[in-house]
Each structure stands twice: as C-alpha cells, then as structure tokens.
N, C-alpha and C positions, 0 to 999 in steps of 0.2 A: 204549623211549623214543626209539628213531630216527625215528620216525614224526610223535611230536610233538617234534623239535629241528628237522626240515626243516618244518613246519609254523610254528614261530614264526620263525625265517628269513625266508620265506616271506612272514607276515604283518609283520613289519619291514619288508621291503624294498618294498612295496606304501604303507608310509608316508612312507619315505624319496624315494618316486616322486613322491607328489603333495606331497611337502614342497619338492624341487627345480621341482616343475611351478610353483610358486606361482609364482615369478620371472617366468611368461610369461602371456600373455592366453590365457588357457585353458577352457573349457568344461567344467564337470564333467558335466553332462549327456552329454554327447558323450563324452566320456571314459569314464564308467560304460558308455553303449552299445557304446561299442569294444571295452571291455575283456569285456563277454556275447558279442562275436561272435566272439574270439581262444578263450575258453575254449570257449564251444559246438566251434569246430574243433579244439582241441587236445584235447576230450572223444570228439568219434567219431573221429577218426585213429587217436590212441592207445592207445583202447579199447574199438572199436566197440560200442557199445549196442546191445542187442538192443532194436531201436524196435521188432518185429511182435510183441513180450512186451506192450505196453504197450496197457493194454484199462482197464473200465469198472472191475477188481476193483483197480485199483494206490490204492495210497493219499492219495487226492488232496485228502483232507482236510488232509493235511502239505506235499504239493506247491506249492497253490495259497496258501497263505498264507507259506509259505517265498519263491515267486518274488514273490511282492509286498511279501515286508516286504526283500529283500536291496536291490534299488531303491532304496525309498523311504529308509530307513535311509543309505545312501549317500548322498541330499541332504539328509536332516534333518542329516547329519554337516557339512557344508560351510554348511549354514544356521546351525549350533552356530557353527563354527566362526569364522564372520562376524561373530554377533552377540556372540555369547557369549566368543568367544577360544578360544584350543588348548586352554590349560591346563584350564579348567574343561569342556571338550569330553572331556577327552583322560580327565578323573577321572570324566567319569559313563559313559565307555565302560568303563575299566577296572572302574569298582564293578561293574557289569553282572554281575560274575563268583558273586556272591552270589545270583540270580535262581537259574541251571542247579542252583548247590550245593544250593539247598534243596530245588531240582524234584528231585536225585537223591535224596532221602531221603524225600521225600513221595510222588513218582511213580514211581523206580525201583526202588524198597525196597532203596537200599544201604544196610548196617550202618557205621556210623563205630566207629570203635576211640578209644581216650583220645589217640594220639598226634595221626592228622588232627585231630582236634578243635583238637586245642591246634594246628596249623598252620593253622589258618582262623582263629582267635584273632589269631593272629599277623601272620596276613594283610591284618586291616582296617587295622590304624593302620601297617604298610609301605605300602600301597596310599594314606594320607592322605598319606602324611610325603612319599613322591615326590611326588606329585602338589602338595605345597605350593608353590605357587609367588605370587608379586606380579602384580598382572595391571591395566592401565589402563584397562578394559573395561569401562564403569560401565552398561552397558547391563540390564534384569532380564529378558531374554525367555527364563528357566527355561523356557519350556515344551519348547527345541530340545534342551537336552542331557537333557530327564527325557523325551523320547520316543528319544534317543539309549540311554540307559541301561534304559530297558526292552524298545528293539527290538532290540538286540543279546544281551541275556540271553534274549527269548523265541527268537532263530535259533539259538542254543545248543543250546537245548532241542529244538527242531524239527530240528536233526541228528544229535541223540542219538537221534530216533525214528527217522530216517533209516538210521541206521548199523546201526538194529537190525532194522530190517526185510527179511525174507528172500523174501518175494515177486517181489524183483524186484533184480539187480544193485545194488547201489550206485552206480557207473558209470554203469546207466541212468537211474535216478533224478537224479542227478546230472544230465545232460542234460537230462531231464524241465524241472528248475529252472532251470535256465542259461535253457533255451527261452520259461519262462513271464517271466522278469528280463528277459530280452530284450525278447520283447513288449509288456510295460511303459513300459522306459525308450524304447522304440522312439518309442512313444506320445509319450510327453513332448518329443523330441527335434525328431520334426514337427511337435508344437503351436509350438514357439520358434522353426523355421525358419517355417513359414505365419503366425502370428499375430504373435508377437517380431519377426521377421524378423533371425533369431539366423544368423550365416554360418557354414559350414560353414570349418574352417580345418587341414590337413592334419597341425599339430605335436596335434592333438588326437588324431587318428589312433595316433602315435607312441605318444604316454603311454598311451593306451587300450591299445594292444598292451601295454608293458610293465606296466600292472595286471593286464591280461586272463590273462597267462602265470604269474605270481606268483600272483594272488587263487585262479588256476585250482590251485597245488601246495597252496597255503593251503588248502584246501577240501578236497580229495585228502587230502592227508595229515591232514589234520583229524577227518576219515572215519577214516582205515586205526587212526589211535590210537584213537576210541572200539571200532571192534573189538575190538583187542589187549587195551583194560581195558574189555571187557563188563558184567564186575563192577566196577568201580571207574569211574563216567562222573564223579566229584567231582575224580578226579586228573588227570583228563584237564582237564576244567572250572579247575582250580586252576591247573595247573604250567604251560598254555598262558597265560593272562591274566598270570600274574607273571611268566610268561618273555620273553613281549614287553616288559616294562613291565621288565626289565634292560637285555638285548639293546637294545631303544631307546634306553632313558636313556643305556648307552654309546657310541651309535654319536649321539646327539644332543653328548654331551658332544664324544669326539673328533673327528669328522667335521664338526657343525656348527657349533660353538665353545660351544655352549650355557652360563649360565652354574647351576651346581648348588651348592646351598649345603649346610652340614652335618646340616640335617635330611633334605635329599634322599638325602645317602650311607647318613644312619642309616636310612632305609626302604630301601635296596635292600638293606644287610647284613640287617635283619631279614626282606626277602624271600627273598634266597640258604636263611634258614635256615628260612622255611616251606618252600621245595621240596623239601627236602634232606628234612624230614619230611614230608610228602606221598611222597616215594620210597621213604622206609624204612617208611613203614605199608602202601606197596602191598606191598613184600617181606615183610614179619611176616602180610599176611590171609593 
C-alpha cells in the first residue's frame, strides 16, 4: 500500500499547486508544458530508460493515445474548471473511477468477492455526498467535465495496460509518454505565443516545475501499485480515487478554510469505510 499512499500524496499536492497558482496570472498551457519537461528530466536522470529498446515492436497503440489524452485532459480540466466550476469539475473527475472498475472485470478478468462489491456500493453515494456542494455557476457547458470524466477513466485504464506490459521497462515507457505529452502541449504552447501572442512569464516556469516533479511521483508510484496488485487493478483503481478525495477534502478544509457541511463528513466517513473494505478483500483473495 506504500506505493499507492505516496501516490495520492503525490496527486493532492499537484492540486494544491494549481489551486495556490490561481491567485496569479498564470498560463496552464505553459505550465502543463513545464511540468512534461521537469518530469521527462527527472525520468532519464533517475532512471535511465533504455531509449536503443524502443523500436517498431513497443506498444504504441497505448503510447500514442495515452500522450495525447494526458495534455488534452489537463485543459479540458481548467476549461471545466472555468466554465463549469471546481465543484462539478472535481465530481466528474472523481466518478471517473467507475470507467477503470468496470474495465477490470470486463477487460482484465478480475473476480470480485461479495465484500469489494459491497465497497463500490458504498463508493458511489460517498463520492456524491463529498462532492455535494452549492455552486453559482449557472453556465450548462457539460460537455467539459463529461470529457473530463471519461478522459481520466480511459488514462486509467491505459496504465493499467502500461503497467502490465513486459516488453519494455515501465520507466521507459513512461518516458516514451512524457515525450509524446510534450510534443503535444509543445504544439499548443507555440500556437498562443505566434498566433495568441500569449507572453512567455517566468512564475509559470516555477509552478510547471513544482507540477512536473509531483505529476512525475504521481505517475511513478501510480505504476509501481498496479504492479504490486496485478491481480487486483480495481483496488488500486478504488483506494487511489477515494484517497485523494479524503486527503484533499482534509487539506482543503484545514489549510484552505473550505467551508464542509454534514453531508460532506457523511461521505468521507462512508469513504474511510469503502477502503478499509477494499483492503480487507485484497487480504482475504
């Protein structure tokens, strides 16, 4: 479980970066591109990819759509975000979590036992109950957080097949993606400077580093747990998406004054106790 506890860490503190970034004139573009350039270095420094492995035979049917939805994804999020507000952002990220569940029982023929069950039960109305919140946001442009909510469950999935494939490091694979995300937002970043004529501004730099190093353990460890539960990519799936969605609520309550009403508490106690079962069915298969 260490693997997926530095992992939502990890992914907390990556929200808490662009939540303090808001305060300044910031570029998400820029910032997503920084953050591909910190992780690409801190992926071959720290664990040189074997790049002369990587030939015609790598899997680049997962590659290639993995480095294009992690981008895109990233600004359909801040376009949610805009139009739609956190709250309703923040809930069709976290449903997302129900997309990978069902891929593991359909695609990776995992067996469910009667207790996970009953913790995915449990799961949807914790995950409503936080997520309820009041919002002044009377905009309808659903279409940002329901491509939010399906491009985050399909990269789920696309690192589950990641993680399972033996062809080629993980590590370098991993790089592989970094590289093709890069290229992408690379793209987008020039069209805003030539065309936009979007300035380049140094504190974007900054916050790109500090996503680029987080998104980078985020991902890393995100890996190393579907290894660990090969057989079990549901709990991995499960414990990661509700662990953020404590972890945060807490660090939103204390740290950002947030304000959490009694339905909010009752869905995180009833989350404590979906993971608690999710842990103990991993223990009994």
């Amino acid at each position: 479980m260490l693997f997926l506890i530095l992992s939502i860490i990890c992914s907390v503190t990556v929200g808490v970066i662009f939540k303090v970034g808001r305060k300044y004139t910031l570029s998400t573009t820029q910032i997503v591109a920084w953050n591909y350039v910190f992780a690409l270095l801190l992926c071959y420094f720290f664990y040189s990819p074997d790049l002369s492995a990587i030939d015609a035979s790598a899997p680049w049917s997962i590659y290639i759509p993995l480095g294009i939805l992690l981008p895109a994804i990233f600004l359909f999020l801040a376009a949610s975000i805009k139009h739609m507000g956190i709250v309703k952002t923040d809930a069709a990220q976290r449903l997302s979590l129900f997309i990978p569940i069902v891929a593991a029982w359909l695609l990776f023929d995992e067996e469910f036992n009667s207790i996970k069950l009953l913790a995915f039960l449990i799961a949807l109305p914790a995950l409503l109950l936080i997520l309820s919140k009041k919002t002044d946001n009377l905009n309808n442009k659903w279409v940002y957080p329901a491509v939010v909510l399906v491009g985050f469950g399909t990269i789920d999935i696309l690192f589950k097949q990641i993680a399972l494939t033996t062809s080629l490091p993980f590590t370098t694979s991993l790089f592989i993606v970094f590289g093709i995300s890069f290229g992408i937002i690379l793209a987008v970043v020039l069209y805003e400077i030539a065309i936009k004529k979007a300035q380049f501004k140094s504190n974007n730099l900054l916050f790109g580093a500090l996503v680029g190093v987080f998104n980078f353990g985020n991902i890393l460890f995100y890996l190393k747990a579907h290894q660990a539960f090969a057989k079990n990519p549901s709990t991995v799936f499960a414990a990661m998406n509700m662990g953020v969605i404590i972890i945060g609520s807490i660090v939103g309550v204390v740290i950002f004054k947030e304000k959490v009403s009694r339905y909010n508490y009752f869905g995180l106690l009833l989350a404590i106790v979906a993971i608690v079962l999710i842990t103990f069915s991993q223990v009994i298969t």
